[in-house]
DRENLUM-805966 format. One record per atom (N, C-alpha, C): atom name; x, y, z; residue number from 1. Coordinates in nm, 3 decimals. Layout:
BEGIN
 atom      px      py      pz seq
   CA       X       Y       Z NUM
...
% end
This chain:
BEGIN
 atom      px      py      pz seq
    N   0.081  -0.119   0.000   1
   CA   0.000   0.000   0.000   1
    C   0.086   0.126   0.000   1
    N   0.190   0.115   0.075   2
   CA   0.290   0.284   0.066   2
    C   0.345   0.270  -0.048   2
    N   0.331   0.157  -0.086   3
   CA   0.444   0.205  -0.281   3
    C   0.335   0.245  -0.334   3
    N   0.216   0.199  -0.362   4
   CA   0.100   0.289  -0.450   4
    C   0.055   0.421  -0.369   4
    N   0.078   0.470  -0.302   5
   CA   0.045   0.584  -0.211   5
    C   0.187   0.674  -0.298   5
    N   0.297   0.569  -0.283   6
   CA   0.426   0.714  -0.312   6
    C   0.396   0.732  -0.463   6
    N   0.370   0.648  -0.533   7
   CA   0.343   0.632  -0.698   7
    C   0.278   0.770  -0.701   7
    N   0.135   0.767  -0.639   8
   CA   0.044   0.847  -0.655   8
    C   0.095   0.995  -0.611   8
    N   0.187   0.969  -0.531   9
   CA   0.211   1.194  -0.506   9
    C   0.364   1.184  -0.555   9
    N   0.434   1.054  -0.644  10
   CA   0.534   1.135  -0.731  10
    C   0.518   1.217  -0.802  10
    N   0.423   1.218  -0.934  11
   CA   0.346   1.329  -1.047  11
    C   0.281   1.457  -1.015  11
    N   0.266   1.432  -0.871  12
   CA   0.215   1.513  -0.806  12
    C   0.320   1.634  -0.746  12
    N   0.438   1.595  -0.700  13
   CA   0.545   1.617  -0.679  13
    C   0.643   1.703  -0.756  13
    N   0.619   1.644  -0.891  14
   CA   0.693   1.661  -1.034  14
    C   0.605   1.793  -1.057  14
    N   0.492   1.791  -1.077  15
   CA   0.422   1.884  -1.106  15
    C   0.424   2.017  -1.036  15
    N   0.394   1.978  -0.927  16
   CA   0.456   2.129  -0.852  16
    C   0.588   2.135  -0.853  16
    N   0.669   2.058  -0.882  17
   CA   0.810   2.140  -0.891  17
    C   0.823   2.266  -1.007  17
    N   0.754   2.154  -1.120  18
   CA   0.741   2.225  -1.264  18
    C   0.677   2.377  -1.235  18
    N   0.567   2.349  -1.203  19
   CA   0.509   2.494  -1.144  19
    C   0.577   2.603  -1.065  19
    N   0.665   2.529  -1.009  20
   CA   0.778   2.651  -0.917  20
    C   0.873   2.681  -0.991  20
    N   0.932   2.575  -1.085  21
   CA   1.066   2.624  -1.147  21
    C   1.019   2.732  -1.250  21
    N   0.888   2.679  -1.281  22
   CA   0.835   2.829  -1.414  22
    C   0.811   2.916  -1.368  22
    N   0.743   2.963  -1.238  23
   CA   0.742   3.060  -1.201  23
    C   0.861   3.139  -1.178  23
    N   0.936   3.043  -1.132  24
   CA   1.069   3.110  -1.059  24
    C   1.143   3.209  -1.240  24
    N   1.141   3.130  -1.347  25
   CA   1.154   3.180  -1.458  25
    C   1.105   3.284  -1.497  25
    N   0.952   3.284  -1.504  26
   CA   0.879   3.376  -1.520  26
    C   0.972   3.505  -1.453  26
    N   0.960   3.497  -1.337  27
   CA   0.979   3.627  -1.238  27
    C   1.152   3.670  -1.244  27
    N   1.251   3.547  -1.337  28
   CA   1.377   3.640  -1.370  28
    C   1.344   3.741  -1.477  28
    N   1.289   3.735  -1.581  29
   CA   1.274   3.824  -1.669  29
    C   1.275   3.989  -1.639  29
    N   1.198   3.996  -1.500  30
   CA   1.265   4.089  -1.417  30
    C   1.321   4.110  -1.295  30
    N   1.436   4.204  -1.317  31
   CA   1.517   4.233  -1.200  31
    C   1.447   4.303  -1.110  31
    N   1.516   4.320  -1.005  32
   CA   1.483   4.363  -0.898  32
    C   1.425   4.535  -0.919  32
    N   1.509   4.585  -1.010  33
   CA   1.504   4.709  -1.077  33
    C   1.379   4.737  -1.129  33
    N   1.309   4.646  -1.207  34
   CA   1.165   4.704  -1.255  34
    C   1.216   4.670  -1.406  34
    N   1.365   4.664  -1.451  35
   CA   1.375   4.655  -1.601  35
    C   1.356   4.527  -1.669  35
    N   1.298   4.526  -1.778  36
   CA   1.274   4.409  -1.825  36
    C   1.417   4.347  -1.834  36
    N   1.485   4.231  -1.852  37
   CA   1.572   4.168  -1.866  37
    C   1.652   4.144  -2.043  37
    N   1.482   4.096  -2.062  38
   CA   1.504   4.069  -2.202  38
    C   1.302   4.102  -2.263  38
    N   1.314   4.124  -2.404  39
   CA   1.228   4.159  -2.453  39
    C   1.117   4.060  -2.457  39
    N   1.015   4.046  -2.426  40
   CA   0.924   3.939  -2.400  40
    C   0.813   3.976  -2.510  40
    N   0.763   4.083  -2.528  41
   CA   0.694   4.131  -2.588  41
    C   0.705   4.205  -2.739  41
    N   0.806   4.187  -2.781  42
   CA   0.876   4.319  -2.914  42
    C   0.752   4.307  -2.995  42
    N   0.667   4.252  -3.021  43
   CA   0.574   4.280  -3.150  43
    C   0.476   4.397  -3.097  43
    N   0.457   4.395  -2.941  44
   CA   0.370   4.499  -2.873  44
    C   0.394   4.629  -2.897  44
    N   0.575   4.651  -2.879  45
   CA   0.634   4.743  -2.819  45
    C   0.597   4.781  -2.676  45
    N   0.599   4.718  -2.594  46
   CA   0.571   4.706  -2.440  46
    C   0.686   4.710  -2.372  46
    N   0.720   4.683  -2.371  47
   CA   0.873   4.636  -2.344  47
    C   0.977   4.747  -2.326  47
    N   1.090   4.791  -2.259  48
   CA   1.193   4.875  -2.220  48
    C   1.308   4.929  -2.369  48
    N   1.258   5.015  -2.410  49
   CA   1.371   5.050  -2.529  49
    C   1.306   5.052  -2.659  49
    N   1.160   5.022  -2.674  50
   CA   1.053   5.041  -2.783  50
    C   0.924   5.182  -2.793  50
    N   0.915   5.251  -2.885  51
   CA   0.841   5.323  -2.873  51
    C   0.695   5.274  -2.847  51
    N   0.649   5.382  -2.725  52
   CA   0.520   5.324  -2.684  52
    C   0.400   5.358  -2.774  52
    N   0.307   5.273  -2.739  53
   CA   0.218   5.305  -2.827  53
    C   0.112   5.457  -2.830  53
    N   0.072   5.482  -2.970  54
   CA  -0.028   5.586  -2.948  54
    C  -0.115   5.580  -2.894  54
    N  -0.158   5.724  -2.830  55
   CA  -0.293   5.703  -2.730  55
    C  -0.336   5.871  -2.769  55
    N  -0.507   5.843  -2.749  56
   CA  -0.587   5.977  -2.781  56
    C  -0.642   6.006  -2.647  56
    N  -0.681   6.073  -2.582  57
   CA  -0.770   6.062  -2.438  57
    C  -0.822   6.205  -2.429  57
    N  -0.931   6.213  -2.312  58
   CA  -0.977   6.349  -2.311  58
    C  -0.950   6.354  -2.176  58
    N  -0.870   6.447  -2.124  59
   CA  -0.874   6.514  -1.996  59
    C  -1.014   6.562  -1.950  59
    N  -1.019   6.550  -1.843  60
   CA  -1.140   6.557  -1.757  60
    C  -1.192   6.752  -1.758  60
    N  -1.094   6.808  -1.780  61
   CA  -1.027   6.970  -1.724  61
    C  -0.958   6.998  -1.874  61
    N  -0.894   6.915  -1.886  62
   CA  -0.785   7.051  -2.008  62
    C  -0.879   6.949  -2.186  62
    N  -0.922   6.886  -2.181  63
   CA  -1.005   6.825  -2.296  63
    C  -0.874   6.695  -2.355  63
    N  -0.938   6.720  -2.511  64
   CA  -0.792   6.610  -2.582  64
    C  -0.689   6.651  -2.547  64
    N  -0.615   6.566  -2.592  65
   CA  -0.456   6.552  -2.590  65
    C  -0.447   6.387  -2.644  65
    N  -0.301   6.366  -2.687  66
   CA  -0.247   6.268  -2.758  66
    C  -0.105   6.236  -2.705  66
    N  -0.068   6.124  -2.697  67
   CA   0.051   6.080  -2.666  67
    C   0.180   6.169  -2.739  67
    N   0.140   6.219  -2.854  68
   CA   0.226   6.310  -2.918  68
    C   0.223   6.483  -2.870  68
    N   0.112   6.505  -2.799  69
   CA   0.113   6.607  -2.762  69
    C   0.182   6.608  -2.622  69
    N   0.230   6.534  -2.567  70
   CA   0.276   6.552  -2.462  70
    C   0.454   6.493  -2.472  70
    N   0.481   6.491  -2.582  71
   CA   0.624   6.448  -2.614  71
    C   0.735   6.630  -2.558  71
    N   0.884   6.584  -2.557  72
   CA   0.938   6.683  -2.514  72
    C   0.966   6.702  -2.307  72
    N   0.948   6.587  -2.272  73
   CA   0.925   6.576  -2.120  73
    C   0.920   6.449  -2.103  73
    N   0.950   6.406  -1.995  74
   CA   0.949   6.260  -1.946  74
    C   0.772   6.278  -1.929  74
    N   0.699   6.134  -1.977  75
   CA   0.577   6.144  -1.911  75
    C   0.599   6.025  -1.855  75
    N   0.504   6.018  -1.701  76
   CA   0.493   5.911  -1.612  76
    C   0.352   5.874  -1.620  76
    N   0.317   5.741  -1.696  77
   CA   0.149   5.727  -1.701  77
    C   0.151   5.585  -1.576  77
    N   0.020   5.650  -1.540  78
   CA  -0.007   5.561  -1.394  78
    C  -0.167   5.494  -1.406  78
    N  -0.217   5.366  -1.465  79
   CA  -0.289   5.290  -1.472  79
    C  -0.384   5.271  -1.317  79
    N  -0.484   5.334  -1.295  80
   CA  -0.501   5.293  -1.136  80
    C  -0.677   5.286  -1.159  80
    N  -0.731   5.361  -1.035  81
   CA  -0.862   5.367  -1.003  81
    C  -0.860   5.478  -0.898  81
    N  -0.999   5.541  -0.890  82
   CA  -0.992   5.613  -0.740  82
    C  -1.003   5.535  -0.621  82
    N  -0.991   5.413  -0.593  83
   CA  -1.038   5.312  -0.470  83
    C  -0.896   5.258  -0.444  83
    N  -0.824   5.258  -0.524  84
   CA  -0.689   5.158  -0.501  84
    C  -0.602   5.206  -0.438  84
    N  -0.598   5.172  -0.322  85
   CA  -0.508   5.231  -0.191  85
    C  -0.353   5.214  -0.210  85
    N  -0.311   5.098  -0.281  86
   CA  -0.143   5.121  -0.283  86
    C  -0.106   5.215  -0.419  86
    N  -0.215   5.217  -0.470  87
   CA  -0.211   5.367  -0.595  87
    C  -0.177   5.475  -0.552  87
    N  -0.307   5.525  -0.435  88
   CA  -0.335   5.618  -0.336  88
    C  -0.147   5.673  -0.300  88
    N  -0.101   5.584  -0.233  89
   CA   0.026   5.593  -0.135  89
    C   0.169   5.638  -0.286  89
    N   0.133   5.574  -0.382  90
   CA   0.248   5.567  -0.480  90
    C   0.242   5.730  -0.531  90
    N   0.104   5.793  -0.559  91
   CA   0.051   5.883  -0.627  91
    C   0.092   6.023  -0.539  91
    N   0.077   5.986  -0.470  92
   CA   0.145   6.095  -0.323  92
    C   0.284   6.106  -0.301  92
    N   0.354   6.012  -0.321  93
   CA   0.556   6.031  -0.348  93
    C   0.546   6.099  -0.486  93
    N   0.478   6.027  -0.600  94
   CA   0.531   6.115  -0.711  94
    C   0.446   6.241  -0.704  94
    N   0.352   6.274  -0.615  95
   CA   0.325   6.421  -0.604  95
    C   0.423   6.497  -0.561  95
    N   0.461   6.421  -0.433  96
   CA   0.607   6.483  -0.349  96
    C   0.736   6.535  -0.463  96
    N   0.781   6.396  -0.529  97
   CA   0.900   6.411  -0.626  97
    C   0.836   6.518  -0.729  97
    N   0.766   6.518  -0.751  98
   CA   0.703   6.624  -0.913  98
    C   0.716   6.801  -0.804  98
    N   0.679   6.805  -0.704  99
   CA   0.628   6.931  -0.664  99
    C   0.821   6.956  -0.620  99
    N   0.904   6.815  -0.552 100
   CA   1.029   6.929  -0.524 100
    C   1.111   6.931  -0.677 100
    N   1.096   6.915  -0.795 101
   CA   1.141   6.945  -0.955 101
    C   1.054   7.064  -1.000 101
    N   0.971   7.114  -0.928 102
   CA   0.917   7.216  -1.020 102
    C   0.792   7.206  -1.088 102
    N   0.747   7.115  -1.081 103
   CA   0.622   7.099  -1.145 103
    C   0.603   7.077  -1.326 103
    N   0.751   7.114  -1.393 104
   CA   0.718   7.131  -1.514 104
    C   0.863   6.992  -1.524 104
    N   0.899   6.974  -1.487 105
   CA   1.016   6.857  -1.495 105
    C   0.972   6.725  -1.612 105
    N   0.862   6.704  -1.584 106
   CA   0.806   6.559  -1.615 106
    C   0.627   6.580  -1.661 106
    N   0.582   6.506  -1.748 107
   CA   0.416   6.514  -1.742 107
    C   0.384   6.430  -1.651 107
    N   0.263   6.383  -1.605 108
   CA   0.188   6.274  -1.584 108
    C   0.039   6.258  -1.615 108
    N   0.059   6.136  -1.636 109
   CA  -0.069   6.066  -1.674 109
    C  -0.137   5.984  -1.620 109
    N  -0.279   6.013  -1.518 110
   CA  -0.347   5.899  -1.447 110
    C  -0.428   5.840  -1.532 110
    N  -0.454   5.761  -1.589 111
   CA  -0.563   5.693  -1.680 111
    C  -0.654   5.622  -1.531 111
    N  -0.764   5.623  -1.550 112
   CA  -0.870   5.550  -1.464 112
    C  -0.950   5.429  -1.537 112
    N  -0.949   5.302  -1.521 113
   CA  -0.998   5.200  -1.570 113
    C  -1.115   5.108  -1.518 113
    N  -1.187   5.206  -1.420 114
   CA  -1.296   5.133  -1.363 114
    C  -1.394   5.223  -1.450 114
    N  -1.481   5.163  -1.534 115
   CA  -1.566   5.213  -1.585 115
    C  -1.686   5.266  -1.528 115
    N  -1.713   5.263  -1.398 116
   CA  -1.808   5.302  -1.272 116
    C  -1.754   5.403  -1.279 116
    N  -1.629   5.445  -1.260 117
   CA  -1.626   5.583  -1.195 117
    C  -1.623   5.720  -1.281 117
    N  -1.671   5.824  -1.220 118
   CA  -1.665   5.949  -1.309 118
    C  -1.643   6.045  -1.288 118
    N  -1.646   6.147  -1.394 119
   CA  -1.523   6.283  -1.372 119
    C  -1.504   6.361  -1.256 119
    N  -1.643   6.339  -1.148 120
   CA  -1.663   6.418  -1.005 120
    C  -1.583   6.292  -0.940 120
    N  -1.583   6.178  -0.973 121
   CA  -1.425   6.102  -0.887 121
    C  -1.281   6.126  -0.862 121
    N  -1.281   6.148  -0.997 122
   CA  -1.134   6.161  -1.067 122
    C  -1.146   6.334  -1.022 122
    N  -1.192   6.417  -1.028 123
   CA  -1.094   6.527  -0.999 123
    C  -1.127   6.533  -0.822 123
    N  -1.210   6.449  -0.768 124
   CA  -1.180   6.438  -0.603 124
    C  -1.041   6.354  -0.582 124
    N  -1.004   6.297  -0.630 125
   CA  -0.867   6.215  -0.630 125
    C  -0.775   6.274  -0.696 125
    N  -0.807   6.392  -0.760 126
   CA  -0.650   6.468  -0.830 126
    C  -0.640   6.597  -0.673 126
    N  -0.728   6.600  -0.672 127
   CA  -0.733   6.708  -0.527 127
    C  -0.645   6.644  -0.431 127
    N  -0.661   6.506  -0.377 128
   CA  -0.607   6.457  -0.272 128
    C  -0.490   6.404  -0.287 128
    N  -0.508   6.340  -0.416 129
   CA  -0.321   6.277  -0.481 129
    C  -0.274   6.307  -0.568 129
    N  -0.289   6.387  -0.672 130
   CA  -0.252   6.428  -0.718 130
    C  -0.160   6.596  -0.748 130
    N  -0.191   6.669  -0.799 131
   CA  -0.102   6.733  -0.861 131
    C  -0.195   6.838  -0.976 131
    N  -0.177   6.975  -0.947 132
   CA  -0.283   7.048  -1.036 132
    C  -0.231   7.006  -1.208 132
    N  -0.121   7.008  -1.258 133
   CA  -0.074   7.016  -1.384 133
    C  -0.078   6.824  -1.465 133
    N  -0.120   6.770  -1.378 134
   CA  -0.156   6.602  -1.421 134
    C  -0.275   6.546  -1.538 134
    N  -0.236   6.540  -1.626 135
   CA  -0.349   6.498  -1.672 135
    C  -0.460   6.341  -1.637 135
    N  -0.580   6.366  -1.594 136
   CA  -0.622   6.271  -1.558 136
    C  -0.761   6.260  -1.633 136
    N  -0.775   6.110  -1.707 137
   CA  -0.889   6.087  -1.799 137
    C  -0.929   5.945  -1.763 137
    N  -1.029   5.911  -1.801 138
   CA  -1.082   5.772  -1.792 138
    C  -1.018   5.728  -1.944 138
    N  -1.020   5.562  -1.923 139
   CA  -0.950   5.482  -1.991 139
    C  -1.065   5.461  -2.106 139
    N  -1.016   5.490  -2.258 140
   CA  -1.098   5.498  -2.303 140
    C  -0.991   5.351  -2.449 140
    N  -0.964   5.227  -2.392 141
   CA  -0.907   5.137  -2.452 141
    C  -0.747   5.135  -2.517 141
    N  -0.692   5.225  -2.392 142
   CA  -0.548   5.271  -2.385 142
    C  -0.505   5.169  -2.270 142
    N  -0.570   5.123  -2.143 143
   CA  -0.525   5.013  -2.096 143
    C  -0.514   4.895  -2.167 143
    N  -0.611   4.808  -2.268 144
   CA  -0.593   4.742  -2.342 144
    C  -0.456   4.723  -2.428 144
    N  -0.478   4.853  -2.484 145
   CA  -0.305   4.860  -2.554 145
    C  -0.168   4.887  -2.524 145
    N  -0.247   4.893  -2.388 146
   CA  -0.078   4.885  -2.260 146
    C  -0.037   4.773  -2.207 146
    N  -0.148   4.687  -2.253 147
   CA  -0.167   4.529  -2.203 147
    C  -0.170   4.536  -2.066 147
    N  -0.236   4.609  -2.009 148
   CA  -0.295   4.669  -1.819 148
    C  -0.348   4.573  -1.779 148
    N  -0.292   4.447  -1.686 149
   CA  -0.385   4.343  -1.640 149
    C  -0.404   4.368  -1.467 149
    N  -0.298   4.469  -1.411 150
   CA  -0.371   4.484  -1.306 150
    C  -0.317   4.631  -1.267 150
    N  -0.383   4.646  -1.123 151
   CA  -0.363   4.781  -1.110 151
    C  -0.234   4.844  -1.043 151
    N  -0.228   4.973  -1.078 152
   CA  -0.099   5.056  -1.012 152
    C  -0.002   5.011  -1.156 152
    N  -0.047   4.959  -1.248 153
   CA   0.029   4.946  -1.371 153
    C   0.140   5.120  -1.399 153
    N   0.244   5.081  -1.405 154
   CA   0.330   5.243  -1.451 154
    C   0.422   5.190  -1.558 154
    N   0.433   5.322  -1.681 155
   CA   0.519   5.316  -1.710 155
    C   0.609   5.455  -1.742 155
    N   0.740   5.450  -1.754 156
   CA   0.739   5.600  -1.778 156
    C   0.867   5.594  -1.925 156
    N   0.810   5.695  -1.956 157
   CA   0.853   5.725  -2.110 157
    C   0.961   5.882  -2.127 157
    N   1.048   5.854  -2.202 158
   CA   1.110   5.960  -2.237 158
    C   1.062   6.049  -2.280 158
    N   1.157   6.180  -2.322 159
   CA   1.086   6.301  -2.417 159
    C   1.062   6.253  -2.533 159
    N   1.114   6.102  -2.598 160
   CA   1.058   6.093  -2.724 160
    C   0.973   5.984  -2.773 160
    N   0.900   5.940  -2.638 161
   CA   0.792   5.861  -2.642 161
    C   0.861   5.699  -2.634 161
    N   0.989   5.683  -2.556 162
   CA   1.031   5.559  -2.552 162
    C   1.064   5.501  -2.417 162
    N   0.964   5.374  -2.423 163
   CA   0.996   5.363  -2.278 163
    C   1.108   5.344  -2.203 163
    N   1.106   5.367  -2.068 164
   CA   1.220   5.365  -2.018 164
    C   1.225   5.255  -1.906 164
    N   1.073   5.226  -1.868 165
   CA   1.063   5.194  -1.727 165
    C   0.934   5.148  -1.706 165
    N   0.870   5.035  -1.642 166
   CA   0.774   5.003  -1.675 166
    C   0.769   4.892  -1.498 166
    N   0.639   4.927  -1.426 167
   CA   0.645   4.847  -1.262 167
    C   0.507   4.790  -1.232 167
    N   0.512   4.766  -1.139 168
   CA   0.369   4.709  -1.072 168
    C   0.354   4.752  -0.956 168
    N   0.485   4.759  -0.865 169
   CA   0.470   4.804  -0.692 169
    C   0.431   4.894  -0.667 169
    N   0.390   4.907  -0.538 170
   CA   0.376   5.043  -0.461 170
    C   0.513   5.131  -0.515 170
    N   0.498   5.242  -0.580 171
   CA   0.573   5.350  -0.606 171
    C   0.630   5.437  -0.509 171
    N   0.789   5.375  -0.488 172
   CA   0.819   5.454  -0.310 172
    C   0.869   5.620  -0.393 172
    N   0.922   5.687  -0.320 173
   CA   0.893   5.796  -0.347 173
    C   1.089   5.801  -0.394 173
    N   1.177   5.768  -0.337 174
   CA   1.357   5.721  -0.383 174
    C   1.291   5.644  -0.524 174
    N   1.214   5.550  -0.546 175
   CA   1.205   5.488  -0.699 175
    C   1.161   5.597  -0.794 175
    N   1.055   5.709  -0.726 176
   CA   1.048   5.756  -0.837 176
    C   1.152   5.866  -0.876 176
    N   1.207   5.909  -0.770 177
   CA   1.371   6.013  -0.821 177
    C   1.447   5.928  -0.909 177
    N   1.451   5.808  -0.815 178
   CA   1.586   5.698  -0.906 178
    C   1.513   5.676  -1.065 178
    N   1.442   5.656  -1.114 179
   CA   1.339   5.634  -1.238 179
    C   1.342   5.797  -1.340 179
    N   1.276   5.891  -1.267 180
   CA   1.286   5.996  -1.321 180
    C   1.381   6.065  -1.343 180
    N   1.483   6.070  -1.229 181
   CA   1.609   6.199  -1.269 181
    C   1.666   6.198  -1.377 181
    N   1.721   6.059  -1.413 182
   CA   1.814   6.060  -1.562 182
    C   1.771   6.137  -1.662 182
    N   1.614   6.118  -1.630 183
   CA   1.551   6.189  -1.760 183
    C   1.497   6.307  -1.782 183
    N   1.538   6.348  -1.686 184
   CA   1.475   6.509  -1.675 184
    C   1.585   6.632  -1.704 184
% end
């Protein structure tokens, strides 16, 4: 009976190893840094060192704008919601870092992707975390083409629309100097 018992949770065994060693794979692709390693994505242009894709959006306050209209400046676009609390905390360092550069250093971009929420949300959450000069719009199928699968998604882009930098964590407020300065 214990040799058909061990039979039965060898595959079992095997299998979750398999499952750990891929993950463990998965998660070299990136360093500790936030940089991709190697290009996973090149047909997207998603990826660290590819121009990002175009985007049209309407500011809530200043109207259109286009990914090209905001070239000439580092822009920092930040994928979130008004409810998402480690957003909340990230959105408040890069208020901090943006307000001691001057305010004109860098753009930013909050895109909002909960389709519930609306423009009396979003400018109660530019009041509290944000930043008067931010552009903030609802996601109007620009997360899609950022490939946005979850939230606090960032990436940030040069003055000539190429990414530089691309995270998931809580945004400490040293990551976003260390991320932004080069490029400013």
């Amino acid at each position: 009976m214990k040799g058909k018992t061990a039979m039965k949770k060898g595959p079992v065994i095997l299998l979750l190893s398999l499952v750990f060693v891929a993950g463990c794979i998965g998660q070299s692709q990136t360093g500790s840094t936030g940089y991709a390693t190697e290009d996973v994505s090149r047909e997207t242009g998603l990826e660290r060192g590819f121009s990002a894709p175009p985007f049209q959006l309407e500011d809530v306050e200043q109207g259109d704008f286009t990914g090209d209209s905001l070239r000439g400046r580092p822009l920092f676009i930040f994928f979130t919601t008004t409810w998402c609390t480690p957003c909340q905390l990230g959105a408040k360092n890069l208020a901090r870092y943006d307000a001691e550069t001057g305010d004109n250093a860098f753009n930013v971009l909050i895109v909002f992707v909960d389709p519930g929420e609306g423009e009396e949300k979003f400018r109660q959450w530019k009041l509290s975390f944000g930043r008067d000069d931010w552009y903030i719009a609802p996601d109007n199928g620009m997360a899609e083409n950022y490939a946005v699968q979850y939230l606090d998604t960032k990436y940030v882009l040069d003055k000539e629309g190429i990414i530089k930098w691309k995270n998931l964590e809580i945004l400490a407020y040293e990551r976003a100097k260390e991320v932004l300065n080069p490029l400013i």
